[in-house]
Backbone as JSON, one array per atom type, in Angstrom:
{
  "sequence": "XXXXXXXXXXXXXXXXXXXXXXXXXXXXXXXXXXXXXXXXXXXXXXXXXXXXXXXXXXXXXXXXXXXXXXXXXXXXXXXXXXXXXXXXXXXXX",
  "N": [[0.84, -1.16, 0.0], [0.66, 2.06, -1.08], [1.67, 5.39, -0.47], [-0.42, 7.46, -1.01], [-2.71, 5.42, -1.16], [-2.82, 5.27, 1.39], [-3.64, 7.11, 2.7], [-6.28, 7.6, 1.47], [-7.39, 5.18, 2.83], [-7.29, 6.11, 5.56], [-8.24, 8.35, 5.76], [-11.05, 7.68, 4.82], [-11.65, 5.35, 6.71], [-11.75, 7.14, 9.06], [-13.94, 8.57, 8.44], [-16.75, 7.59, 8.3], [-19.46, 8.82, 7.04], [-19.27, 9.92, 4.37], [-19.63, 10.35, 0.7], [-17.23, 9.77, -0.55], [-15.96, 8.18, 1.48], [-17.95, 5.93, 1.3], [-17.88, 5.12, -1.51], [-15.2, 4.1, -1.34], [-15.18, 1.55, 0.45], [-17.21, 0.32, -0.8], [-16.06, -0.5, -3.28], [-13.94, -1.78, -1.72], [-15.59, -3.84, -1.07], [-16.51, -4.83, -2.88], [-15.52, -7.61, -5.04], [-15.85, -9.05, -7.26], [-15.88, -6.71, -8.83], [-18.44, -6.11, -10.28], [-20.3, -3.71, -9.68], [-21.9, -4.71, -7.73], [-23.23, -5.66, -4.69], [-22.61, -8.44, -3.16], [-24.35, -11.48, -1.07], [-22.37, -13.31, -0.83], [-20.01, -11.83, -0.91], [-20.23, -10.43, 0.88], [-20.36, -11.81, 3.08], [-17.81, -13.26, 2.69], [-15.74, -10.78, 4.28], [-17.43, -10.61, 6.45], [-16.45, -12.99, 7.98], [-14.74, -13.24, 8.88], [-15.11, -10.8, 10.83], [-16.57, -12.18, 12.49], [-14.52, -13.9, 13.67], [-13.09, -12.62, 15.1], [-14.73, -11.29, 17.29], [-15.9, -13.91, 18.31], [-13.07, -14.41, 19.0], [-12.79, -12.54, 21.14], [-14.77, -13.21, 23.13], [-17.58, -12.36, 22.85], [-20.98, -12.26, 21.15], [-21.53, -13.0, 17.82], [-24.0, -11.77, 15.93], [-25.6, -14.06, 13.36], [-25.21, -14.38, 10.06], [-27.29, -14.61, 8.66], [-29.48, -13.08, 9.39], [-28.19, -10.98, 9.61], [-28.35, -10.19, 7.21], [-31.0, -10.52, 5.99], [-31.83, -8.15, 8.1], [-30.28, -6.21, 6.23], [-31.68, -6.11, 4.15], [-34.51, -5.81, 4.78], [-34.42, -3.06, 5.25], [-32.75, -2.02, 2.97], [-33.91, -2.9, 0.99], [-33.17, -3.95, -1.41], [-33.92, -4.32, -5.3], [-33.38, -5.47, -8.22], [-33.1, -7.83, -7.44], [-33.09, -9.2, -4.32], [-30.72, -9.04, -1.55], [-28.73, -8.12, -2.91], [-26.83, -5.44, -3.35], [-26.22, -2.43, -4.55], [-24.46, 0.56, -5.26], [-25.69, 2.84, -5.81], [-28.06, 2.41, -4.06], [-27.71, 2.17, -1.53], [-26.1, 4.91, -0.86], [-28.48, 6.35, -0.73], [-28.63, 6.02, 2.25], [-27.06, 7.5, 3.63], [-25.87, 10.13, 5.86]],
  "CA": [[0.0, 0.0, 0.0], [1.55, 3.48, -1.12], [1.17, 6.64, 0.53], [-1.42, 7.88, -1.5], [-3.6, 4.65, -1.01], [-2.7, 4.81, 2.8], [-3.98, 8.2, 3.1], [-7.55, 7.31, 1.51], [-7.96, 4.52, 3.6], [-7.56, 6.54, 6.54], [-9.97, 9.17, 5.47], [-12.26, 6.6, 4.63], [-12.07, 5.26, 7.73], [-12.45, 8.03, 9.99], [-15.86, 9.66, 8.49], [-17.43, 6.68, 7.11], [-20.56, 9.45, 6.44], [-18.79, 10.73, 3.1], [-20.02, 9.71, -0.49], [-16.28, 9.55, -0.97], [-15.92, 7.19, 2.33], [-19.06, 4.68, 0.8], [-17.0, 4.85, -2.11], [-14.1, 3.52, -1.16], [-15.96, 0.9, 0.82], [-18.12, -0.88, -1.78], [-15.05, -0.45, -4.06], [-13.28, -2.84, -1.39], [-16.2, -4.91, -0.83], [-16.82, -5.28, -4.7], [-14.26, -8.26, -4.81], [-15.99, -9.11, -8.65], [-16.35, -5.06, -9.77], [-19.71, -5.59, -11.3], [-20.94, -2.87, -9.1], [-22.91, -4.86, -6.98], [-21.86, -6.86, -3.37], [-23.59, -9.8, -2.92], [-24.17, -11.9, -0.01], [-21.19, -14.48, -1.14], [-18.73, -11.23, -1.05], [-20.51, -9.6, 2.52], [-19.54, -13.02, 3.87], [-15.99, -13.09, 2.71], [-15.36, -10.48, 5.21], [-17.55, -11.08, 7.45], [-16.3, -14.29, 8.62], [-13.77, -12.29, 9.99], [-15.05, -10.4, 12.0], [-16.88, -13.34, 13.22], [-13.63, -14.99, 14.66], [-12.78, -11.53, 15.93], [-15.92, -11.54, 18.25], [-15.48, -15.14, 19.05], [-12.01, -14.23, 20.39], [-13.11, -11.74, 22.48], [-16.02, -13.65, 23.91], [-19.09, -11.74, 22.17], [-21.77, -13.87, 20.71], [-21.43, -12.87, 16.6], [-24.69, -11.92, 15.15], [-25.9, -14.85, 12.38], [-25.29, -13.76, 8.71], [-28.64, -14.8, 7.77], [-29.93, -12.2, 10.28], [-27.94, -9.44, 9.35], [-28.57, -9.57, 5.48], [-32.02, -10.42, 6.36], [-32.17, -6.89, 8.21], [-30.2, -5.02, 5.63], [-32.72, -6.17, 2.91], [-35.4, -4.52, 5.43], [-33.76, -1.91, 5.41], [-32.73, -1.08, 2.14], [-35.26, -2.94, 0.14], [-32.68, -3.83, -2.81], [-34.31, -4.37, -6.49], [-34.12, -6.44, -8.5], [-32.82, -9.1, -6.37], [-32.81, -9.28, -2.38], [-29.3, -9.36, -0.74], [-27.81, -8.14, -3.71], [-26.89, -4.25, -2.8], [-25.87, -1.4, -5.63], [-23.71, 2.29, -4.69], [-26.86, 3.71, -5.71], [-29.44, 2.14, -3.28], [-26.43, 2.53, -0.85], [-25.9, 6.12, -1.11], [-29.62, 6.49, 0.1], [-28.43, 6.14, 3.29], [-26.14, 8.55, 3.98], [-26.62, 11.42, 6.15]],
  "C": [[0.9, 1.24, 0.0], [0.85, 4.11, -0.72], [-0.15, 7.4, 0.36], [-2.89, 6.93, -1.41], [-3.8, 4.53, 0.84], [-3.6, 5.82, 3.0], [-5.71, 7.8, 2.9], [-7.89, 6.52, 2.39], [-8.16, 5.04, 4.78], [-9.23, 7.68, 6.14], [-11.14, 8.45, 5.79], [-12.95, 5.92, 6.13], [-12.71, 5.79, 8.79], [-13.51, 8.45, 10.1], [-16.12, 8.63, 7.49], [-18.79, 7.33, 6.64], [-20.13, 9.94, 5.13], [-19.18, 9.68, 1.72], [-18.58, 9.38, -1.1], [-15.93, 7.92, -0.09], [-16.93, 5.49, 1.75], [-18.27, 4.0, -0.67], [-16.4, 3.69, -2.7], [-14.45, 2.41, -0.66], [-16.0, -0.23, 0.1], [-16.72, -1.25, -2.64], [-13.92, -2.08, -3.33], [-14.07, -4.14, -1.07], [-16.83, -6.02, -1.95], [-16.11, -5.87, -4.92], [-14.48, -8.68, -6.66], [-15.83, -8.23, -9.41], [-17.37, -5.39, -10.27], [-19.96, -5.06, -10.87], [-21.58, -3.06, -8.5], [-22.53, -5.91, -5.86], [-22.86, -7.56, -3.39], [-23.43, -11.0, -1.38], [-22.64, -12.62, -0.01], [-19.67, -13.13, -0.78], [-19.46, -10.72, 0.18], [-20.04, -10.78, 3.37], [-18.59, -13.48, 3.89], [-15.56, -12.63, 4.08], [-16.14, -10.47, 6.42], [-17.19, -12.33, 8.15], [-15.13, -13.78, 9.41], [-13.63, -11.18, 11.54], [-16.19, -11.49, 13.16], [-15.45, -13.75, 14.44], [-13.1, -13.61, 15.36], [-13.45, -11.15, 17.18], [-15.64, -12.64, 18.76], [-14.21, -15.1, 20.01], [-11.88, -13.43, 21.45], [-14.68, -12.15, 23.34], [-16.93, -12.92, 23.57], [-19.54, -12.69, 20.99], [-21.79, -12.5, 19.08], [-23.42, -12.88, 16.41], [-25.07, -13.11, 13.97], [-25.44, -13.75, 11.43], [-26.07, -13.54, 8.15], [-29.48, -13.84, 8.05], [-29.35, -11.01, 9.86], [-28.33, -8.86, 7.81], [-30.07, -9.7, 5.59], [-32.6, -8.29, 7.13], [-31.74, -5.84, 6.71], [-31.08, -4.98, 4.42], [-34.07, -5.7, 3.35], [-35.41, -3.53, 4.93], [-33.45, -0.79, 4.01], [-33.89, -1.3, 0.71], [-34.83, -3.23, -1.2], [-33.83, -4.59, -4.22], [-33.35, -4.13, -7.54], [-34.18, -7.41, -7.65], [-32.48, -8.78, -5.11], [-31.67, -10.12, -2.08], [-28.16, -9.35, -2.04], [-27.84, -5.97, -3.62], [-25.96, -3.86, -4.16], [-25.18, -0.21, -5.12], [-25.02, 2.69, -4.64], [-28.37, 3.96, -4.6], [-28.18, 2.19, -1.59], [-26.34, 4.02, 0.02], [-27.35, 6.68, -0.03], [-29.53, 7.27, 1.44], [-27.71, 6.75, 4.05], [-26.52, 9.75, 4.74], [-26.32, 12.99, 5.78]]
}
């Protein structure tokens, strides 16, 4: 990671409210680039922070449960548990 990629990630990190911050984000969570994350790539990294919880003794949320809420939530179209920047963005404050 060069300096210039170090620097965004911090940004990014700090004010995850920025349309630049969401970004950068999906961009890393988009592991295919078609522009759209899908459960199969939200569970990549989540399994991580699964064993991260587990090692600190906190009971991990299900997966099925959390994409279950965020499809509440954001209501994606066409397909449920398949999320877009655009339906994304929404949510921003």
């Amino acid at each position: 990671m060069g300096y210039e990629d170090f620097v965004w990630f911090m940004l990014s990190e700090e004010d995850k409210t920025t349309v630049r911050s969401l970004q950068y984000w999906f961009t890393i969570i988009d592991l295919d680039e078609n522009g759209t994350i899908t459960p199969h790539e939200m569970d990549y990294f989540y399994e991580e922070q699964v064993h991260r919880l587990e090692y600190l003794n906190h009971e991990p949320i299900l997966f099925v449960d959390l994409l279950c809420q965020m499809n509440d939530m954001i209501k994606p179209t066409p397909t449920e548990g398949h999320f877009n920047l655009k339906q994304l963005r929404t949510y921003l404050p």
